[in-house]
C-alpha positions in Angstrom: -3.5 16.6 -6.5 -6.8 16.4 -8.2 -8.6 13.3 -8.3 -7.2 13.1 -12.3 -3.5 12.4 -11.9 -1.1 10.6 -14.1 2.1 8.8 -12.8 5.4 10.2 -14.8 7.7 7.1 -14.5 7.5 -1.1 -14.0 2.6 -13.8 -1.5 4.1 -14.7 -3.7 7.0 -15.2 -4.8 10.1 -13.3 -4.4 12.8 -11.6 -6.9 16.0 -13.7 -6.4 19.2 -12.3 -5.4 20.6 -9.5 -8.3 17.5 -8.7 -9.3 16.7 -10.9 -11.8 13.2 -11.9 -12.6 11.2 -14.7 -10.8 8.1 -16.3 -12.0 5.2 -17.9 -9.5 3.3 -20.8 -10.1 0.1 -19.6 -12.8 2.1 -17.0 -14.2 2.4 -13.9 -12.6 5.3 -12.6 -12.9 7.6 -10.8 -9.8 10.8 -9.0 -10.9 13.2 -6.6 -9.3 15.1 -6.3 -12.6 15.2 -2.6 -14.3 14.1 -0.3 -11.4 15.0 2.7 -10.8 17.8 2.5 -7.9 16.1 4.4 -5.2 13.9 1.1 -5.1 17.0 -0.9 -3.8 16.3 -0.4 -0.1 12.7 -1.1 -0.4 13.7 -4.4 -2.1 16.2 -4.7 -0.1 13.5 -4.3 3.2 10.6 -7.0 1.1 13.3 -9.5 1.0 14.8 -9.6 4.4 11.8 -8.1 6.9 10.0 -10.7 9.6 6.4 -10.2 9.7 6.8 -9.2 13.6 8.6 -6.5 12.7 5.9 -4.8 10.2 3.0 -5.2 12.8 1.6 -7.1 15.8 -1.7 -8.0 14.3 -0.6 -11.4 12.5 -2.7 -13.7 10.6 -4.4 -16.3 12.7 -2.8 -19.4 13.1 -6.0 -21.5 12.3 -6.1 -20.3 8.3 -9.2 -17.8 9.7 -9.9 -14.6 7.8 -10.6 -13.0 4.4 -7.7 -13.1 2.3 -7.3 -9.9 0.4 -4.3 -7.8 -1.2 -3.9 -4.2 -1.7 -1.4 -2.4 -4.1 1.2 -0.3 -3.2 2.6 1.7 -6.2 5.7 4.1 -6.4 5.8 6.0 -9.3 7.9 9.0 -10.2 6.2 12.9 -10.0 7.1 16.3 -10.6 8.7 15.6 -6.9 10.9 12.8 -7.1 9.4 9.1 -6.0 6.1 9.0 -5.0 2.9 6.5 -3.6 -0.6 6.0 -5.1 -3.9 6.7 -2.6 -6.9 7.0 -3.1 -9.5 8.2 -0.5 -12.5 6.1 0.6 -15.7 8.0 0.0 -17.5 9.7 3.2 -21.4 7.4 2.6 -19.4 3.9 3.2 -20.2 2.0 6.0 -16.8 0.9 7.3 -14.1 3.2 7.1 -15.6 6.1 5.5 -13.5 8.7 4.2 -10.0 6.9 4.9 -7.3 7.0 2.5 -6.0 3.8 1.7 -3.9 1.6 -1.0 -6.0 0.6 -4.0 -6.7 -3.2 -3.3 -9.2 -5.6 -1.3 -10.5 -9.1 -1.0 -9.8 -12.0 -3.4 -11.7 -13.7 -5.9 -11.7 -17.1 -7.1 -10.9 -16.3 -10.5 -7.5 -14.5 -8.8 -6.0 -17.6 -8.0 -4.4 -19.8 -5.2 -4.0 -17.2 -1.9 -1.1 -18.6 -1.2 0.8 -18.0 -4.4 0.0 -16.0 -7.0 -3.7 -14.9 -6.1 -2.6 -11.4 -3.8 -0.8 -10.2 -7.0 -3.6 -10.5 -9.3 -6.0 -9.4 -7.0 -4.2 -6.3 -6.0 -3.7 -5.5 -10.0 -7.6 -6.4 -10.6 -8.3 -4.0 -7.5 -6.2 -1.3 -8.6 -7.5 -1.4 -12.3 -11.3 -1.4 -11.0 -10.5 1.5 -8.0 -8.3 4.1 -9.8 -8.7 2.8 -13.3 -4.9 2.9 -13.8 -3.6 0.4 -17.4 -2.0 -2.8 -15.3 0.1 -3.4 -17.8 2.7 -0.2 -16.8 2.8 -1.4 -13.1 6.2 -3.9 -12.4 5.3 -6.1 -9.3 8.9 -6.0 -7.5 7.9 -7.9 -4.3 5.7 -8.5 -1.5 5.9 -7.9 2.2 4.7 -10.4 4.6 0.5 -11.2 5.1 -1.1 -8.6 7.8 -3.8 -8.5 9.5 -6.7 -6.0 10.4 -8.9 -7.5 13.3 -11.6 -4.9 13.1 -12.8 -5.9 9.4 -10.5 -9.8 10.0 -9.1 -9.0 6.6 -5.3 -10.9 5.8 -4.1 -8.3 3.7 -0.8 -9.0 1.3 1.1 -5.5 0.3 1.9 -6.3 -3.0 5.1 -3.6 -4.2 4.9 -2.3 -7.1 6.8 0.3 -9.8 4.9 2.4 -11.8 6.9 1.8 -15.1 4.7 3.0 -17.7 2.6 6.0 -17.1 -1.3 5.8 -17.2 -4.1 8.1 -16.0 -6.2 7.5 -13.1 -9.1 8.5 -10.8 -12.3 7.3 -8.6 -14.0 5.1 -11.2 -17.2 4.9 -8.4 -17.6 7.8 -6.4 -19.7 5.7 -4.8 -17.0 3.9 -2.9 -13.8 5.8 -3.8 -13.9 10.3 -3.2 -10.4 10.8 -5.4 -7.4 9.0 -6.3 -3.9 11.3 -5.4 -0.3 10.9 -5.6 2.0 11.6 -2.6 5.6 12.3 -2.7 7.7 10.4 -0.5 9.5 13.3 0.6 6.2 14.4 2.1 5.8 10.9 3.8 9.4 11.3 5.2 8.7 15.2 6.1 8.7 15.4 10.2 6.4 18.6 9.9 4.0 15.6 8.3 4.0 13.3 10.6 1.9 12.4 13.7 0.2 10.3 16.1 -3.3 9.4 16.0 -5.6 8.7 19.0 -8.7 6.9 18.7 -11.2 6.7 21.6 -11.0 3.3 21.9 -7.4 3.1 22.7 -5.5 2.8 19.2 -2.2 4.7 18.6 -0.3 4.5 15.8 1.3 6.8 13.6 -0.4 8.9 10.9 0.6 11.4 7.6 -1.0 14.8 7.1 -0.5 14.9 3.4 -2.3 16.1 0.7 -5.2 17.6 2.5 -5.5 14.1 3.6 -5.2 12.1 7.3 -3.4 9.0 6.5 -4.2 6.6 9.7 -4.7 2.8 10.2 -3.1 0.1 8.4 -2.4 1.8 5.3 -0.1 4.4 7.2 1.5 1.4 9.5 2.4 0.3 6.0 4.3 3.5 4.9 5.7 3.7 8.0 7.6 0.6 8.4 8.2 0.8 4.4 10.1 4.5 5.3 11.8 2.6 8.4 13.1 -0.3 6.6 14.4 1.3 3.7 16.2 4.2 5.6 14.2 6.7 4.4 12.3 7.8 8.2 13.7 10.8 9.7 13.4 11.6 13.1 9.9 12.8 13.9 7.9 14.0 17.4 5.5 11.4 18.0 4.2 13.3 20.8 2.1 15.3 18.4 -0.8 14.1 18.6 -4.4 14.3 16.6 -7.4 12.7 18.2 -9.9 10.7 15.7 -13.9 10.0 16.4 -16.1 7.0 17.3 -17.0 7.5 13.6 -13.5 6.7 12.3 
């Protein structure tokens, strides 16, 4: 994909059994009503998944750490169902050149953290990153508060459906390098998949996709996203791809 791309496709609180529409505290709005139905397992997986079971780096019990949301987006390609990147631009300090969800720390104006704050903040994110129109994207859900000890960042995946198509791209190159689509069928591709070594001891899994290495949390994400919702095939996670100090 070029960084120009346009979607062809709708915590907080949750949607309530059926799919109808819930509404938080403030206003913003969560509904699982109207989605396509190869979103049923994914809200199927927001609804019932434990936080123990997305990762092992938990928020901290005392409250510490910078509450922040990101925003993962399915839309609908050329391909079938797809996810919305965007790749971190090589000057940054932290985390230069990573792919990631569009997303990052709250603001006051965003609201109360613990209700409806991670959904605005991943919209406002989103909107200022990749320039997409918030007003096509459906929040459907949320998966339980994460955390990411090297930055201390409690992140809230915000899930949400790209109903009304808009275009987008880096809005600063100084911070963001592109903005691409990835097909899920890519993500779920075991010729795609491996496992990343860092020299100071992380493994996890990774995605070679779209000339792209898709490592860290953001992968984690995906991963337990494809594993929950039936989508993960069986992959080697022997194959292995070594990162740098740099990473």
């Amino acid at each position: 994909m070029t960084t120009e791309t346009r979607a062809r496709t709708g915590p907080g609180p949750q949607p309530g059994r059926g799919g109808d529409p819930g509404r938080a505290p403030g206003g913003a709005e969560v509904s699982a009503h109207g989605l396509p139905a190869w979103l049923d397992p994914v809200v199927e997986a927001a609804r019932t998944v434990r936080p123990a079971q997305l990762s092992r780096f938990l928020p901290p019990e005392d409250g510490a750490g910078r509450q922040s949301a990101v925003l993962v987006l399915f839309g609908e390609g050329p391909r079938g169902p797809e996810l919305l990147l965007m790749e971190r631009a090589g000057t940054l300090r932290s985390h230069a050149g990573q792919p990631s969800f569009p997303g990052g720390a709250l603001d006051p104006q965003d609201g109360d953290p613990q209700t409806t704050g991670p959904l605005r903040a991943a919209l406002r994110e989103a909107e200022e990153e990749t320039g997409l129109d918030p007003a096509g994207v459906q929040l459907f859900g949320v998966l339980p508060r994460l955390y990411i000890p090297v930055s201390e960042f409690v992140v809230t995946p915000v899930l949400g459906w790209w109903r009304e198509p808009s275009p987008v791209g880096a809005v600063d190159l100084a911070e963001t390098a592109r903005v691409f689509t990835v097909p899920v069928a890519d993500l779920t591709d075991p010729a795609h998949r491996v496992t990343v070594v860092h020299p100071g001891g992380y493994q996890g899994p990774a995605f070679q996709v779209e000339s792209a290495l898709v490592w860290g949390f953001t992968a984690g994400v995906i991963d337990r996203i494809l594993h929950f919702a039936g989508w993960e095939q069986p992959w080697d996670r022997s194959r292995r791809v070594p990162l740098d100090w740099r990473a």
